[in-house]
KOLKEVEX-510492 format. One record per residue: x, y, z of N, C-alpha, C in turn; residue in one letter. Coordinates in steps of 0.2 Angstrom, whole numbers, padded with zeros to 4 digits, always signed. Layout:
N
XYZXYZXYZa ...
This chain:
408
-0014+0490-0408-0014+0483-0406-0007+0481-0402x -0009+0478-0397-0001+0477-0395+0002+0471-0397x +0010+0473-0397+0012+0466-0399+0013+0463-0397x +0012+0454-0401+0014+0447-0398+0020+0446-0395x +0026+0450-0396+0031+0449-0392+0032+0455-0388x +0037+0454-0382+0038+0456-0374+0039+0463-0378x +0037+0468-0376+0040+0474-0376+0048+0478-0372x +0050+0480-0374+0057+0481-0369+0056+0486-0364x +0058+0484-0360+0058+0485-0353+0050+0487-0350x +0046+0484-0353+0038+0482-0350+0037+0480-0345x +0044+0476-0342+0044+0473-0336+0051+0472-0332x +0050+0470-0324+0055+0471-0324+0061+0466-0324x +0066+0464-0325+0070+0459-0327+0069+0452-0325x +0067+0454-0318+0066+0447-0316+0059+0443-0317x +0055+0448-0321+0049+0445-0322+0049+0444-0331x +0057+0445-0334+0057+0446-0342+0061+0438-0342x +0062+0433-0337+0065+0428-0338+0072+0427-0336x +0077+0436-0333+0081+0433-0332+0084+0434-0325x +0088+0429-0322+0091+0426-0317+0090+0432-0312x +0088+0431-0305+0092+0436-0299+0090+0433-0293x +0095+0436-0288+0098+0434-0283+0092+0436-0277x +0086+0438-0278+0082+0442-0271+0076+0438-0272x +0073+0436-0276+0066+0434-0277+0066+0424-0274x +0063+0422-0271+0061+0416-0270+0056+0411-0270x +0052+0406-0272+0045+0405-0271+0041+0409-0269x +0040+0411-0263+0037+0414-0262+0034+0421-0264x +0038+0424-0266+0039+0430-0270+0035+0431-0275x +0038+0427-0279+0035+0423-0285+0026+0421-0285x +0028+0417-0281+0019+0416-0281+0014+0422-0278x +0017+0426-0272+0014+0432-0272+0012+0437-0276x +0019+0437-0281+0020+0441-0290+0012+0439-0293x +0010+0432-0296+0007+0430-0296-0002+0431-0295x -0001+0431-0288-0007+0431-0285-0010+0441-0283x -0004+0443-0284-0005+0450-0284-0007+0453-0293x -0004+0452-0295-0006+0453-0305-0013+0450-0306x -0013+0447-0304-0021+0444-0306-0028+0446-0302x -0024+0450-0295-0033+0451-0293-0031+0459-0295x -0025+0464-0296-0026+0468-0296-0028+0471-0304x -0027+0466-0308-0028+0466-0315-0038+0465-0314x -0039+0462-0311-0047+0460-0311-0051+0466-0307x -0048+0469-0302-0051+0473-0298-0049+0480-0298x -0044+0482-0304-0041+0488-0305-0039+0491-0310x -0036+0487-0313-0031+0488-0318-0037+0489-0325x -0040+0485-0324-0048+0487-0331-0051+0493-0331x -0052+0495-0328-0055+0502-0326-0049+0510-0323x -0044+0506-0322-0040+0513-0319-0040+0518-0324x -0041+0518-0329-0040+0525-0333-0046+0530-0332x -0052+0524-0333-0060+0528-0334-0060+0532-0326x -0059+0529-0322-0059+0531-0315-0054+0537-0314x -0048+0537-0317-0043+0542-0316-0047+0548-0320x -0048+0546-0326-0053+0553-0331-0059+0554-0326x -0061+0551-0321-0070+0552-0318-0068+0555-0312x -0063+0555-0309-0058+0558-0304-0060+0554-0296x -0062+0548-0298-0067+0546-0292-0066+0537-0294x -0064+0534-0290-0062+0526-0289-0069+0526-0284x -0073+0521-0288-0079+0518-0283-0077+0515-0277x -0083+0516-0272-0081+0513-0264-0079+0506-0264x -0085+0501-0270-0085+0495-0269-0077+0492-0269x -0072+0497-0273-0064+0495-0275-0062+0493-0269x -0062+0500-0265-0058+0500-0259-0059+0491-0254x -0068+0493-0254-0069+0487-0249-0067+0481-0253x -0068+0479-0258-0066+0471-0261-0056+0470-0262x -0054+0477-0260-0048+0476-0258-0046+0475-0248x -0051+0477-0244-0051+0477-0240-0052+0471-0237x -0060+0468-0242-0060+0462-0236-0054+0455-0241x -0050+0454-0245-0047+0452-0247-0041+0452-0244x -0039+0457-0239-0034+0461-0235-0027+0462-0238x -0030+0467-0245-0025+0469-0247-0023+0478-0248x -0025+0478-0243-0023+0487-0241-0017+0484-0235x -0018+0478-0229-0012+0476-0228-0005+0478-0230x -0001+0476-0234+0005+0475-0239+0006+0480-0240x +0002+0488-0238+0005+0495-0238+0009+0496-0232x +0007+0492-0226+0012+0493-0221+0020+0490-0220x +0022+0496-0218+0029+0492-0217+0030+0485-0216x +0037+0483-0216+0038+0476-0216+0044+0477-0208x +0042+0473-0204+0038+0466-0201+0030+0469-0201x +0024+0464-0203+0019+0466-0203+0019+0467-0195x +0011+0470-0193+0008+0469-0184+0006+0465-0184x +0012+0458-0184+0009+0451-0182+0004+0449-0176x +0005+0453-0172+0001+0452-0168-0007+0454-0167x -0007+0461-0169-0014+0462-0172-0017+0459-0177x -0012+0457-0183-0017+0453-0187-0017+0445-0185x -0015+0443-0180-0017+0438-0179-0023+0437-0174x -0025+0444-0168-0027+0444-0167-0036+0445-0171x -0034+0448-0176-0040+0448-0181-0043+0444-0186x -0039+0438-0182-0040+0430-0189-0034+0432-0196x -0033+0437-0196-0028+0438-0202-0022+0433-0203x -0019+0428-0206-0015+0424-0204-0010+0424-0211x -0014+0424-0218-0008+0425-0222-0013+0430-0226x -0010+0434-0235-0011+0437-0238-0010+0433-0242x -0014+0430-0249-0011+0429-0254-0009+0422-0253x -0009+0419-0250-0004+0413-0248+0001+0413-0244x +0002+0420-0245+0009+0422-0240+0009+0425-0230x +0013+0419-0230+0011+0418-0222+0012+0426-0218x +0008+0428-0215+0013+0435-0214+0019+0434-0210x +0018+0429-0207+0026+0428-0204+0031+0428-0208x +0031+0427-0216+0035+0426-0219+0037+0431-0222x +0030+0437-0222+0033+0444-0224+0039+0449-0225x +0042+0451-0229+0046+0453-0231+0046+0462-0234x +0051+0465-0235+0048+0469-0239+0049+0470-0246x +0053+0463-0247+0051+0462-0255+0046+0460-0257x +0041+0459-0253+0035+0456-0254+0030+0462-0256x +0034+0466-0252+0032+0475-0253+0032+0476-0259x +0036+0478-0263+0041+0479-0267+0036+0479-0274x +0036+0470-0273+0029+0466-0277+0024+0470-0278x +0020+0470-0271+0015+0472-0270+0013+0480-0275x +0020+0484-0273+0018+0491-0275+0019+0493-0285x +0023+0486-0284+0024+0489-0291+0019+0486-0296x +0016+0479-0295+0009+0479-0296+0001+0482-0298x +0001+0487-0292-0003+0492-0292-0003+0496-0297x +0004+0498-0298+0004+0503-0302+0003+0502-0308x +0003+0496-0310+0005+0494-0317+0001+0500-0321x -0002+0499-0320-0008+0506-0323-0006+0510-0327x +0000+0513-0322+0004+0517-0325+0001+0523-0322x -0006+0522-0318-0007+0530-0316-0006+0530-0308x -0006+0535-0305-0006+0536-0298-0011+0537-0294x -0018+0540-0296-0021+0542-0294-0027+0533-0292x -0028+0531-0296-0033+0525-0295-0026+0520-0288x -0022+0519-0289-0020+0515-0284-0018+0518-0279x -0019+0525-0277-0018+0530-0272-0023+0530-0267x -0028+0530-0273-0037+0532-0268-0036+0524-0264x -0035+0520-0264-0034+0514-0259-0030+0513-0252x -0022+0517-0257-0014+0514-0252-0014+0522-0249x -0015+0524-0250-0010+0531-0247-0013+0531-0242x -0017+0532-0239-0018+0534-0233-0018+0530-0228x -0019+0522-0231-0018+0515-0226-0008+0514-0225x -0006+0518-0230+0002+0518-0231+0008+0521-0228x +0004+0526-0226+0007+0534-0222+0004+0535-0215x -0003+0534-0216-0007+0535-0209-0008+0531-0204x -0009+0523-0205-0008+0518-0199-0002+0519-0197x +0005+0519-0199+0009+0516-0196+0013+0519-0190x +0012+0525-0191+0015+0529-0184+0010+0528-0177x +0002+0526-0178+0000+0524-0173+0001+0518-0169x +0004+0512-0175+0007+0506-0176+0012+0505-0169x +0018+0509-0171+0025+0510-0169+0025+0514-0163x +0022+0519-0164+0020+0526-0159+0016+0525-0155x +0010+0525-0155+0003+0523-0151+0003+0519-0146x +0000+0524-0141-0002+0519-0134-0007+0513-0135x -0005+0509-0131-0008+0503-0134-0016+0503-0131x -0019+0509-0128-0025+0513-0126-0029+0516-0133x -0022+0519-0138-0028+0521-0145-0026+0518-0148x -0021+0512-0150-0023+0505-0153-0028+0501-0153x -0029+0501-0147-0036+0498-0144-0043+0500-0147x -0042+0506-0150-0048+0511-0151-0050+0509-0158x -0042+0511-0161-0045+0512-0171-0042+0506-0172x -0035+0501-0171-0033+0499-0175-0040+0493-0178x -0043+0489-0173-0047+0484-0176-0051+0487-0184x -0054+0493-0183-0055+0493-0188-0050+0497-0195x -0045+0502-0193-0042+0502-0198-0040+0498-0202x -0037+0494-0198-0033+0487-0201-0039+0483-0207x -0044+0484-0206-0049+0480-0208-0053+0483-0214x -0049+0490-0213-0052+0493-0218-0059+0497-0216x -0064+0493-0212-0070+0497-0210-0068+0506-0211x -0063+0508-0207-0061+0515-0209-0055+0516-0210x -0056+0523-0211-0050+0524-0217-0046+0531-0213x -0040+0532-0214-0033+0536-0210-0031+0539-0217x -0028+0546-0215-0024+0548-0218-0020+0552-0214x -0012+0554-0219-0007+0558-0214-0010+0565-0217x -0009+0570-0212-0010+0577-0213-0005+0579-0212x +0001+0580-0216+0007+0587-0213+0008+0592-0217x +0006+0591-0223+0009+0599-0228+0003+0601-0225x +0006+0610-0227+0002+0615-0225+0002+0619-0230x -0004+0625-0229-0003+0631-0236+0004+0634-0236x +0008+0633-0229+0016+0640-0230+0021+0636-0227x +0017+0626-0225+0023+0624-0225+0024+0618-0228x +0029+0615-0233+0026+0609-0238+0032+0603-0234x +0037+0606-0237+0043+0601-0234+0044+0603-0229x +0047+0610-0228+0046+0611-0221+0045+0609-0214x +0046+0601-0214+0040+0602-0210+0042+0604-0202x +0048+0605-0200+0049+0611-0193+0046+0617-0192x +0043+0622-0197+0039+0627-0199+0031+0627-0197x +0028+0619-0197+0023+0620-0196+0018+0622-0190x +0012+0626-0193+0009+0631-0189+0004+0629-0186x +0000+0623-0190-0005+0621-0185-0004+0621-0176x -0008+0623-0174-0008+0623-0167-0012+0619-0161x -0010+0615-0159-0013+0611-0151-0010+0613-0146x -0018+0615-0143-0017+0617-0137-0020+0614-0130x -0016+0612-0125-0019+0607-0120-0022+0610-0116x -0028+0607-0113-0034+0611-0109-0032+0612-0102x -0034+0616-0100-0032+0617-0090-0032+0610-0086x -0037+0605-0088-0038+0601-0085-0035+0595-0089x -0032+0594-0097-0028+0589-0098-0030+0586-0101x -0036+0586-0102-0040+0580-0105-0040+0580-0112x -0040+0587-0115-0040+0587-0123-0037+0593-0126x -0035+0592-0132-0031+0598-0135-0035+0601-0142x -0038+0608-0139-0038+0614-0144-0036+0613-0152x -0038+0612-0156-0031+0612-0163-0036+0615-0168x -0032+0621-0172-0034+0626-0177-0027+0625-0182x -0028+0629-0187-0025+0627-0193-0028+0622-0199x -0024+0623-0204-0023+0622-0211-0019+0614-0214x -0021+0611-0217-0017+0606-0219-0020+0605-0228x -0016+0605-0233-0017+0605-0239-0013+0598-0244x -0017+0597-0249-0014+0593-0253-0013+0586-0248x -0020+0585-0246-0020+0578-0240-0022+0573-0245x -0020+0567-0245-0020+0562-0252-0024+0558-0246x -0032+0557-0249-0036+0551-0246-0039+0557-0242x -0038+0561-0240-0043+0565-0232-0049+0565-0233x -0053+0566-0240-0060+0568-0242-0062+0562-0240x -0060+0556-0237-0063+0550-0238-0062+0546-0230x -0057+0549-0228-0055+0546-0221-0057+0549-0214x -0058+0545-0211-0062+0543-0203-0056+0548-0198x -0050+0548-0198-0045+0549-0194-0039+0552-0197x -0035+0558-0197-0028+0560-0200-0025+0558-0194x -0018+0555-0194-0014+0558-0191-0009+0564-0194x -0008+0568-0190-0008+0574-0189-0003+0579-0186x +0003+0582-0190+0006+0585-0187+0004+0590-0184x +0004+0593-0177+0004+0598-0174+0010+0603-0170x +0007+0608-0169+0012+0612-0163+0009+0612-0155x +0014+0609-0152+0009+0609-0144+0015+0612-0140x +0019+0614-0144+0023+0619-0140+0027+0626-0144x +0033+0626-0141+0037+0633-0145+0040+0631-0153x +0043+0635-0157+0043+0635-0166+0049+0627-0163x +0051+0629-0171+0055+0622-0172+0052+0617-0171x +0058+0610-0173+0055+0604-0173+0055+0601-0164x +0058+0604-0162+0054+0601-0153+0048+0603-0153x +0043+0606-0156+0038+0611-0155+0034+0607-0155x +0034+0598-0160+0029+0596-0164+0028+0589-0159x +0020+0588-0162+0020+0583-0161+0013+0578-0165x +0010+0573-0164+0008+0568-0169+0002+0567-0165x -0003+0569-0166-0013+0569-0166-0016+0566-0170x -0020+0560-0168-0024+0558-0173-0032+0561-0170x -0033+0565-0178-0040+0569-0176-0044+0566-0182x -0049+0566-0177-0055+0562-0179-0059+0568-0184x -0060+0565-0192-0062+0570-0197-0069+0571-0198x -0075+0566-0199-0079+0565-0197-0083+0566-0195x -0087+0571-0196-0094+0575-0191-0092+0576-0187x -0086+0580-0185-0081+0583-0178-0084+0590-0179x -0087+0593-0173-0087+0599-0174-0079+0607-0176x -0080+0609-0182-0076+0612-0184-0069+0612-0189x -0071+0603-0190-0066+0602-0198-0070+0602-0201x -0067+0604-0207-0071+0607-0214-0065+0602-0217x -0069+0602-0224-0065+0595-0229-0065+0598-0237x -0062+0600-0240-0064+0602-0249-0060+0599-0252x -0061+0595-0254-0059+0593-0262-0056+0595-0266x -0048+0595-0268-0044+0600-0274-0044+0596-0280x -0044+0599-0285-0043+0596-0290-0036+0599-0295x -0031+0593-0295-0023+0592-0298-0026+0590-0304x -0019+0591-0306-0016+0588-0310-0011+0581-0311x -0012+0575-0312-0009+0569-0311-0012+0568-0304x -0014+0561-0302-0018+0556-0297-0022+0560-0297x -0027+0561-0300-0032+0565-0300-0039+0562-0294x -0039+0553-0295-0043+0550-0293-0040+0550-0287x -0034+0551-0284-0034+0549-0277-0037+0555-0270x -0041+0559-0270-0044+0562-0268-0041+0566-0262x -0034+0570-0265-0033+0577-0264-0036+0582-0260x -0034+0583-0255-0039+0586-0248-0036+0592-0246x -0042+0597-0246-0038+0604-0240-0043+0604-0236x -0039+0603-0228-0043+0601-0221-0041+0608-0218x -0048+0611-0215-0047+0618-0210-0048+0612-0204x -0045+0615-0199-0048+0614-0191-0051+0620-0186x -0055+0621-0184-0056+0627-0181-0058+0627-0176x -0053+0625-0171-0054+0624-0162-0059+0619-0163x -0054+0613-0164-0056+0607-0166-0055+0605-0156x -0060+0601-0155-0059+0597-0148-0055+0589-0149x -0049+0589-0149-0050+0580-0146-0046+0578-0141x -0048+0571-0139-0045+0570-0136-0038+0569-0133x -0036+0571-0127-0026+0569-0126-0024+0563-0127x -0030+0560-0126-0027+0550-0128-0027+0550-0133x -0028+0554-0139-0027+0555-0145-0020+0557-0148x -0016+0559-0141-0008+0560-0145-0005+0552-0147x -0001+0554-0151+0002+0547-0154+0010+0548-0152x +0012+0544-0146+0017+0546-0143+0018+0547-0138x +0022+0554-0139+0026+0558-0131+0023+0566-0137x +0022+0569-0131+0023+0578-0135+0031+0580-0135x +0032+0583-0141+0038+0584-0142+0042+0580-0149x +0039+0574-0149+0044+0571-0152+0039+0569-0160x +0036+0576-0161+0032+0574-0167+0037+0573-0173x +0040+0576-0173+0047+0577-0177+0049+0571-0180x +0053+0569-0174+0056+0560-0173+0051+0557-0180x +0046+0556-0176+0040+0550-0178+0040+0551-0188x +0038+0558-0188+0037+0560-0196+0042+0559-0200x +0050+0557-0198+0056+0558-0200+0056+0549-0201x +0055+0547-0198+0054+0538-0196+0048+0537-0202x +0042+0539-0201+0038+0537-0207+0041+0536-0211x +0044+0543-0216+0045+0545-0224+0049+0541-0225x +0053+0537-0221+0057+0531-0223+0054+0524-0229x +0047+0525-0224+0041+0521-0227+0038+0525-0233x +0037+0529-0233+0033+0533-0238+0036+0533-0243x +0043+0537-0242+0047+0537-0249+0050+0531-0253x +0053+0526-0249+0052+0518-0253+0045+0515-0257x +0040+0517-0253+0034+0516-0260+0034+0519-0266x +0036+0527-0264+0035+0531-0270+0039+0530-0273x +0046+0527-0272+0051+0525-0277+0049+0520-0282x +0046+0516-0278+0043+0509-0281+0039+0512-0290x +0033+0515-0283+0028+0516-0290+0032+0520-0296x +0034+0524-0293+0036+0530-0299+0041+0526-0303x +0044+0520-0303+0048+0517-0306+0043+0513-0309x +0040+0511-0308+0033+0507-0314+0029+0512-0315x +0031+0517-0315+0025+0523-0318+0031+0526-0326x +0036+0526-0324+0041+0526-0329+0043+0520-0333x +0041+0514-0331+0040+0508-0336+0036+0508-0340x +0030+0511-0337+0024+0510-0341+0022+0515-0347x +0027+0521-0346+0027+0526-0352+0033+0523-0355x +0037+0520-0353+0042+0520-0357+0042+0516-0364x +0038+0510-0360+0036+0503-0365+0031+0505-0368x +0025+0510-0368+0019+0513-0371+0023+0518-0377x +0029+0520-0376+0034+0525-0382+0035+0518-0385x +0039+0514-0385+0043+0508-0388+0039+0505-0391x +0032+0504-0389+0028+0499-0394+0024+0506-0399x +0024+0511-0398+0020+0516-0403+0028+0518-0409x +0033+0520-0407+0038+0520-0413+0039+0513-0415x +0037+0506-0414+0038+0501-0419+0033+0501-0425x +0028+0504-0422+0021+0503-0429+0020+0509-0430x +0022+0514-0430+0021+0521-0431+0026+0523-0439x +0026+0523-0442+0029+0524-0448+0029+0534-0449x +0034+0535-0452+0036+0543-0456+0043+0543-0460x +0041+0545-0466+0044+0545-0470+0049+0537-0473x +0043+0535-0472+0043+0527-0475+0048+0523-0472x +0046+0524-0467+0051+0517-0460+0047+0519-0454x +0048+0513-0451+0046+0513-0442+0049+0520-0441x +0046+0524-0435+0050+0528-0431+0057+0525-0426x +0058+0519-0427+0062+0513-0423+0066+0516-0426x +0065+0514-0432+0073+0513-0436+0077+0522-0438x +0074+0526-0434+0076+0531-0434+0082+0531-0428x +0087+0533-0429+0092+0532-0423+0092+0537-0421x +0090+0541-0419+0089+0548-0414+0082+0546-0408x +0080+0541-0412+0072+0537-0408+0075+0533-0404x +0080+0529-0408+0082+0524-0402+0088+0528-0398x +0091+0530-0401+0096+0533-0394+0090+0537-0389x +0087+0540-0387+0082+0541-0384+0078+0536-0380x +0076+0531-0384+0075+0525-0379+0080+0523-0375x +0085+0521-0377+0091+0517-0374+0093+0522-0367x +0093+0529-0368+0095+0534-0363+0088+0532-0357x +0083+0533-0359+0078+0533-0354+0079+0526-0353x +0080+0517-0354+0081+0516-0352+0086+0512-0349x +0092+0516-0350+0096+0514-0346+0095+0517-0339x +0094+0522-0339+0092+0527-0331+0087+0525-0328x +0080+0519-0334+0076+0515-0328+0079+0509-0325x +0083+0505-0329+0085+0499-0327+0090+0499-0320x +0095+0505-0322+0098+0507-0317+0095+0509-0307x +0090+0515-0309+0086+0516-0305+0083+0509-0299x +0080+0503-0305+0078+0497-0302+0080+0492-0300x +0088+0493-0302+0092+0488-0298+0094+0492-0291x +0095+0499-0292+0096+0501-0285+0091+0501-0280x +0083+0500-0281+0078+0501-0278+0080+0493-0277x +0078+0487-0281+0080+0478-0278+0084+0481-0274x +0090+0482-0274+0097+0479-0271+0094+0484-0263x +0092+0490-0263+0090+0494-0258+0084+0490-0252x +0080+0487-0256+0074+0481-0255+0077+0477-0251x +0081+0476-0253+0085+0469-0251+0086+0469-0245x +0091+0477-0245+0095+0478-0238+0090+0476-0234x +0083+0481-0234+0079+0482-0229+0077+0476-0226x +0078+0470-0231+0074+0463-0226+0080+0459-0222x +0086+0464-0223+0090+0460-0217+0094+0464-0213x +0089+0472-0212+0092+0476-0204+0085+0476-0203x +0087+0477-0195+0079+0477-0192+0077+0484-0193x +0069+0485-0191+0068+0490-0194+0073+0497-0192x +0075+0498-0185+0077+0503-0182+0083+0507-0183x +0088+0500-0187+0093+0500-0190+0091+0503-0196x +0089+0501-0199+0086+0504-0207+0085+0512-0207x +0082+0510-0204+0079+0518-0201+0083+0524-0200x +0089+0520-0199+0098+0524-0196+0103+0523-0203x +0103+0517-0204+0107+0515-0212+0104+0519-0218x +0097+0516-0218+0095+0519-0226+0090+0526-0226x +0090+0527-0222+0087+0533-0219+0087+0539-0227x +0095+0539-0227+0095+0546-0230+0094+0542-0238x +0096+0535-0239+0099+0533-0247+0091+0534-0248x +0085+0532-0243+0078+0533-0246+0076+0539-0249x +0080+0543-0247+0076+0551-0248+0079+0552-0255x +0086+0551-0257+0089+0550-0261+0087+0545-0269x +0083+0537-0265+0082+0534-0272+0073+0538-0273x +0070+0541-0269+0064+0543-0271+0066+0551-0275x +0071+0555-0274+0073+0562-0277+0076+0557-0287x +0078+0553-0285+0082+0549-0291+0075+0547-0297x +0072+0543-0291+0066+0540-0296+0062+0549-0299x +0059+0553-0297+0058+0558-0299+0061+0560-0307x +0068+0560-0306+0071+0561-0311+0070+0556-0317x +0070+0550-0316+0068+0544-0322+0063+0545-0324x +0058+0546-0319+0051+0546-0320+0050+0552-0326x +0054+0558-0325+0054+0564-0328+0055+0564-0336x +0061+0560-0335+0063+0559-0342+0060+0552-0346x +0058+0549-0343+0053+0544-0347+0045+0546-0350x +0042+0552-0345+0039+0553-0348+0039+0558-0352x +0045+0563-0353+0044+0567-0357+0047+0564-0363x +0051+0556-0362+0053+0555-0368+0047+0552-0374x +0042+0550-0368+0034+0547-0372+0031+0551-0375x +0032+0559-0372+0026+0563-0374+0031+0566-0382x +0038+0564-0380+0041+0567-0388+0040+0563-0394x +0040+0554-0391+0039+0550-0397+0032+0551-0398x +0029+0550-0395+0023+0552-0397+0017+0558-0403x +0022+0563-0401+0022+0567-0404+0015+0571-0403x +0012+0574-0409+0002+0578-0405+0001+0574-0403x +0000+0569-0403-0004+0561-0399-0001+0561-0390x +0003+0565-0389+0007+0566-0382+0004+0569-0376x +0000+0574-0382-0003+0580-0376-0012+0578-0379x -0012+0571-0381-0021+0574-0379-0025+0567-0376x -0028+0569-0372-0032+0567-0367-0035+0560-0369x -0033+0559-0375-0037+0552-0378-0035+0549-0383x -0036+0542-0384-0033+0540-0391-0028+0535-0388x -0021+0535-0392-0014+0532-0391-0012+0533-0387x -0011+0540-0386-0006+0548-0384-0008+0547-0376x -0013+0543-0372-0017+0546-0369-0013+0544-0360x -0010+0539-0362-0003+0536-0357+0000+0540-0358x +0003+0543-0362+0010+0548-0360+0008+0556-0358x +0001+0556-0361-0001+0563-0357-0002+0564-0350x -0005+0558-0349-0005+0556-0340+0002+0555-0336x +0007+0552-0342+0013+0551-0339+0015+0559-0335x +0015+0562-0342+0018+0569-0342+0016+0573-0334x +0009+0572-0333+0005+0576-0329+0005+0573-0323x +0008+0566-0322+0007+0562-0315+0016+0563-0311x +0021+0565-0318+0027+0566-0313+0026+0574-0307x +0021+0576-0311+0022+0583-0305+0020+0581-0298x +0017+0576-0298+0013+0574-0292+0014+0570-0289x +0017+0562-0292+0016+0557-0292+0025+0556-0284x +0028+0562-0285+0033+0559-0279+0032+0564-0274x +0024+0567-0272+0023+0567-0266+0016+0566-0263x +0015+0567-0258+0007+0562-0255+0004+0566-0252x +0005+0572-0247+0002+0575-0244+0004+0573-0236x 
């Protein structure tokens, strides 16, 4: 049963009552308006859905026509496309006024959950996948997909790991090759471990359109969907279980050259620019994926008794807590005050400034998330490792850190 009072570190400071410098009206009432539809149309169900490995369609779309798949794209929103498509605010929040604290909100809401997989089957691929068409893209194949991506009617995901190349990604082998005539590119190869693909209409897609290295590369969006020659299977992980983990064959796959996203050559660039974006959400969630075990140990060793006292009053339990959460509290002011910078360099700068500290606070968040949960699965004790019950947050904890800081 949980308790009538606040659990410690359940939340995060500014929403435990006390004072900070980043958050203002509108934040706040976004906080608001974000907890209550995500709590109604997600939060209820995210476990059952995580154990059934499968988030029903209707989630996606009642998050779509509500325009909250939106709020995964970088901040400045595409004011211009979304107002081109009646879109004018989110939430009450005018998009002009968007922010990427509003991001920030957004992402750590989702998670509340605690798992990765149900709020992944929705964001990742709207998160990772639009935005380099966004930024990149001639305004001939914005013209094409974005009215309905943005809308949700269909659905994108990024394709870059491969089976031999993960981080790598200067290594990779996939192959685009332009026809005699120019009109379209050949593309064969491999892509694995694609979050969202089993379900999306379009990957953007790292290829090779010319010699090794990173000049070699460049950004396709290839159409998944009854294309003669992509094949699509379904993997099954461990942690995000429900966000629908993809291995994509291409096998002299045909598309279009209006289909590059870009210039060729500069696939490189563009991928190195995204994960700017990528990795600040994953920092986000995995920092409420680490609250969520941490507060789930704190309120089990208050009512858990052995050897005739709480587990609490055992001080080898609380020193344990206190380490795990000083390294979260720590992490979340880095990740605010990081938040912050971003809404006052433009993106490009950012891009240049916070480039490397992104890759950094997502490698760190890992680390907390690590020892949060394995400090859940210790208080926990057998209840840590089984599939059900009390135990059944911290097992998922356990099994979501192997995954949970990267996307495909």
């Amino acid at each position: 049963m949980t308790s009538p009072t606040p659990i410690p570190f359940s939340e995060p400071p500014y929403l435990s009552g006390l004072p900070s410098p980043y958050y203002n009206d509108s934040h706040r009432k976004w906080q608001k308006y974000c907890r209550e539809l995500v709590e109604k149309h997600l939060l209820q169900h995210a476990l059952e859905w995580e154990n059934e490995e499968t988030v029903p369609d209707h989630v996606f779309h009642t998050f779509a026509a509500a325009n909250m798949l939106i709020p995964n794209l970088p901040s400045p929103l595409p004011i211009e496309w979304l107002e081109r498509l009646g879109i004018h605010e989110i939430g009450g929040v005018a998009i002009k006024e968007w922010d990427y604290l509003h991001t920030l909100i957004y992402v750590d809401e989702m998670a509340r959950s605690g798992l990765a997989g149900p709020p992944g089957s929705l964001t990742t691929g709207f998160a990772f996948g639009i935005p380099p068409i966004l930024k990149f893209g001639s305004r001939e194949l914005q013209e094409r997909v974005c009215p309905e991506l943005l809308t949700g009617k269909k659905r994108c995901c990024i394709a870059i790991t491969e089976p031999e190349a993960g981080s790598d990604v200067a290594n990779i082998h996939t192959t685009a090759t332009k026809s005699p005539d120019g009109r379209s590119y050949l593309v064969s190869g491999q892509k694995k471990w694609i979050t969202n693909g089993i379900w999306s209409d379009y990957a953007t897609t790292a290829v090779r359109t010319s010699g090794p290295g990173a000049s070699g590369l460049s950004l396709l969006l290839i159409p998944l969907k009854n294309t003669p020659g992509v094949t699509t299977r379904r993997l099954r992980v461990a942690g995000q279980r429900a966000a629908g983990t993809t291995f994509i064959e291409f096998d002299d796959v045909v598309v279009p050259a209006s289909n590059l996203i870009g210039v060729e050559g500069a696939g490189m660039k563009y991928v190195m620019t995204n994960f700017n974006h990528e990795r600040l959400l994953v920092a986000i969630q995995g920092a409420r994926m680490a609250r969520v075990a941490l507060a789930a140990a704190f309120e089990y060793v208050m009512r858990r008794e052995a050897f005739g006292k709480a587990l609490v009053e055992q001080p080898v339990v609380r020193h344990r807590l206190a380490g795990a959460g000083a390294q979260l509290e720590s992490l979340w002011a880095w990740l605010e005050a990081f938040t912050y910078q971003m809404t006052r360099f433009e993106k490009e700068v950012a891009d240049v400034e916070l480039g490397g500290l992104t890759a950094l606070a997502k490698a760190q968040t890992g680390r907390v998330l690590s020892e949060c949960a394995n400090c859940a699965v210790l208080l926990f004790g057998g209840n840590g490792f089984t599939r059900s019950g009390v135990g059944e947050i911290a097992e998922s904890k356990w099994l979501a850190f192997f995954s949970a800081i990267r996307c495909g």
